[in-house]
N, C-alpha and C positions, 0 to 999 in steps of 0.2 A: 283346947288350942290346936290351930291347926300346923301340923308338922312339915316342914320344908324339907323336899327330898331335892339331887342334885345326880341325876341320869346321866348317861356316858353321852348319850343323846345332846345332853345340854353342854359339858365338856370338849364336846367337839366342833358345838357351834362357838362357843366363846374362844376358841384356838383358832375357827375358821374368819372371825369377826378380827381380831389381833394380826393378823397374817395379810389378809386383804390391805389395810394401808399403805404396808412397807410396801410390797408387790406393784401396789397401784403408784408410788414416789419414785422409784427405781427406775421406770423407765423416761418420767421428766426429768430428772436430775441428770441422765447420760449425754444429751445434746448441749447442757450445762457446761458439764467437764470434758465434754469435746473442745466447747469455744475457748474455753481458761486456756486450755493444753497447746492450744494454736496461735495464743495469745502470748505467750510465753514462750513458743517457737520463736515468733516472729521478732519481739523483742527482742532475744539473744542472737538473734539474726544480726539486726541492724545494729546491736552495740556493737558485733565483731566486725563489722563494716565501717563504725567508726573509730575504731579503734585501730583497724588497717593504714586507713587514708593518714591517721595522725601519724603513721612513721615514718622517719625521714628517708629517704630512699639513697643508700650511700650513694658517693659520689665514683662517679669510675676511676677502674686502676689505672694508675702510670703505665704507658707505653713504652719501651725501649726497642729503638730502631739502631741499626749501623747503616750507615751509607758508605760505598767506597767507590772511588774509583780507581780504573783496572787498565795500561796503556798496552800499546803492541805486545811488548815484552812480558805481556801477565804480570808485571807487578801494579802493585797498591803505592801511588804516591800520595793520595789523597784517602785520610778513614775520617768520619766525623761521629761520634756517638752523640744518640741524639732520645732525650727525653721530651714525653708528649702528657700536658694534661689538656686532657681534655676538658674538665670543669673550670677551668680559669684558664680555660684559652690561652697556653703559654707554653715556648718549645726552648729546653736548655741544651745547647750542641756544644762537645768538645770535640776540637781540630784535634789530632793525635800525630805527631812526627811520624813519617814516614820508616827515620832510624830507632825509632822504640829498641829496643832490646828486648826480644819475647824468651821463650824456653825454645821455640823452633828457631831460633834467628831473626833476624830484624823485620820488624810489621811486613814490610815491604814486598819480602817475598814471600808472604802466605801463599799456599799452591791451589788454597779453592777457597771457595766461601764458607766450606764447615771449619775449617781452619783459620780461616779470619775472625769469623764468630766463636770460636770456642779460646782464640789468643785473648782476644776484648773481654771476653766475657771470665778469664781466667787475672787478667791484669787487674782487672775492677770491682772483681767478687759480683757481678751480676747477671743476670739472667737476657739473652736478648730476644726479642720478641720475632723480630724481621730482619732481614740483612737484603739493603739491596746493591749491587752492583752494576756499576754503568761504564761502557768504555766512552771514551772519548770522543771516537767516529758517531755514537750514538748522542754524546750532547751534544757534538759540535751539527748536527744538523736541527738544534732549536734556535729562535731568535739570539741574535748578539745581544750580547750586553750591557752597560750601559756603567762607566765608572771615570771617576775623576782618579788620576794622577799628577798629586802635589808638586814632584819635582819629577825630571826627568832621568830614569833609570835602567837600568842592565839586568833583568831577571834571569834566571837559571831558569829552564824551560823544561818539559815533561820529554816530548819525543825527539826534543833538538838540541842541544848545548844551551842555549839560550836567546834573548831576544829584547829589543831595545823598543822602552816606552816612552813617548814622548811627554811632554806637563800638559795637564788640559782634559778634558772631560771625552775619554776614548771610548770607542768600541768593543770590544772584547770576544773573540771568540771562548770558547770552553775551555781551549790547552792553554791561553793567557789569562785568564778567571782562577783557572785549577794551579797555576806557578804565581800567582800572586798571594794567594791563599796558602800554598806551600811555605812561600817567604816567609808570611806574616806567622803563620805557625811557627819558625823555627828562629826567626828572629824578636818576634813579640811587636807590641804595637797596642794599643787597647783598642783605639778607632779604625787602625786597618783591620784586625780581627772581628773587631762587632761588622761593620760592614761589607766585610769580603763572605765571613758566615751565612750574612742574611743573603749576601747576592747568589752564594751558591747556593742557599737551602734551594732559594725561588725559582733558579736555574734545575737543579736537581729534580726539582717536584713536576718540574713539566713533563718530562719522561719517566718517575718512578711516583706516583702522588701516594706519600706514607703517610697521610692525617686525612681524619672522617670530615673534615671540613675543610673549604677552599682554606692555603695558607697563608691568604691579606687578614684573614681572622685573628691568627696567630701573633704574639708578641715574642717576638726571638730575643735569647739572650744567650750571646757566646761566651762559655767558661775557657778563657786562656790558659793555658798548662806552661807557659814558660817560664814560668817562675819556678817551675821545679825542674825542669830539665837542666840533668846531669849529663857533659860530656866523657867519654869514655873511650878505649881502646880495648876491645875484646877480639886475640886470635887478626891481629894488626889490620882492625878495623872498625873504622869507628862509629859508636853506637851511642845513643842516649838512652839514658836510665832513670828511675823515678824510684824515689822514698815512699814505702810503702804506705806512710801516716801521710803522703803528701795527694798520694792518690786517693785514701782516703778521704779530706777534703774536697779534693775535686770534685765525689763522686756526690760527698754530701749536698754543694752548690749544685749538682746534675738534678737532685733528686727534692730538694728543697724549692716547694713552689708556695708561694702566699695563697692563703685560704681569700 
């Protein structure tokens, strides 16, 4: 019988026969798992792309402006606090008495505008964004304005003692717009206050423009404070004062806008 030997010779070709496939696989399979790998990029690519676009993009924050106006005498007989959404196009103003009762003394004579804004902003628990200030000589060179007067009446006036309005659809300079809007603050009125509000906003906005978009966009709605104003005698003179729950309210209607 013939006897079968098995040489180192022959062990290292059968290691060199074994070896050779893998060696020879390895490098087609890499262009393979190159494509997979890019494939799978790409993928988790565009699911994060859509999955972006699917979120809702909040809507922007409330704006708080103050607007005042400021007569010879550096006082404030006119302050209006004024929320802005910009998503539902919608602006809630409060008139605010001239005679408030602040920690410094009456609105009225706040001494600058960091002090008007930080009385507002202390009376209301909020935050103001903008404050602008406009004298009178500065509105009264925009267009007159344009308003009906029901009966004929005797206004108390900004720079003069006051001044006699006829019944009938008058004219209005700035210092007669800004004393009618005074009245109706301190007297009340629901229809003089919505539309004296809206006529000064529109008056207002032509010299200080405080919304990202023209204000015929905008749907004004004035929050009346007269319902809480308390008459008073402080240091023999007299001031108006608000309940803290009452301001409260008010500020909730300032800041309460329909989705």
């Amino acid at each position: 019988m013939k006897r079968l030997t098995f040489t180192e010779q022959d062990r290292q070709r059968v290691f060199a026969k074994l070896k050779a496939p893998s060696q020879a696989r390895t490098p087609r399979l890499l262009p393979l798992i190159a494509t997979l790998f890019l494939v799978v990029i790409a993928a988790s690519f565009v699911a994060s792309m859509r999955t972006d676009s699917n979120v809702a993009t909040p809507p922007p924050a409330i704006e708080t402006v103050l607007l005042a106006l400021q007569d010879t005498s550096n006082r404030i007989p006119i302050t209006l606090l004024v929320t802005i959404d910009d998503n539902t196009r919608t602006i809630h103003a409060a008139s605010i008495p001239r005679d408030t009762h602040t920690e410094t003394g009456k609105l009225a004579f706040a001494t600058s505008d960091e002090q008007l804004t930080k009385t507002i902003e202390q009376l209301f628990s909020t935050t103001i964004d903008n404050t602008y200030v406009r004298t009178l000589s500065q509105l009264n060179e925009l267009d007159a304005v344009m308003y009906t007067i029901q009966e004929a009446m005797q206004v108390r006036a900004i720079e003069q003692a006051s001044f006699h309005l006829e019944a009938g659809t008058q004219t209005l300079n700035a210092e007669q717009l800004a004393s009618l809007l005074l009245t109706a603050t301190n007297y009340g009125g629901d229809t003089d206050i919505q539309q004296l509000t809206t006529l000064w906003l529109q008056h207002f906005h032509e010299s200080a423009p405080f919304t990202t978009a023209p204000l015929h966009e905008y749907t004004i709605k004035a929050i009346s404070l007269h319902d809480g104003m308390q008459s008073a005698q402080l240091d023999e003179q007299y001031v108006v004062q608000f309940d803290e729950a009452y301001l409260q309210q008010a500020k909730d209607a300032l800041y309460s806008f329909e989705k």
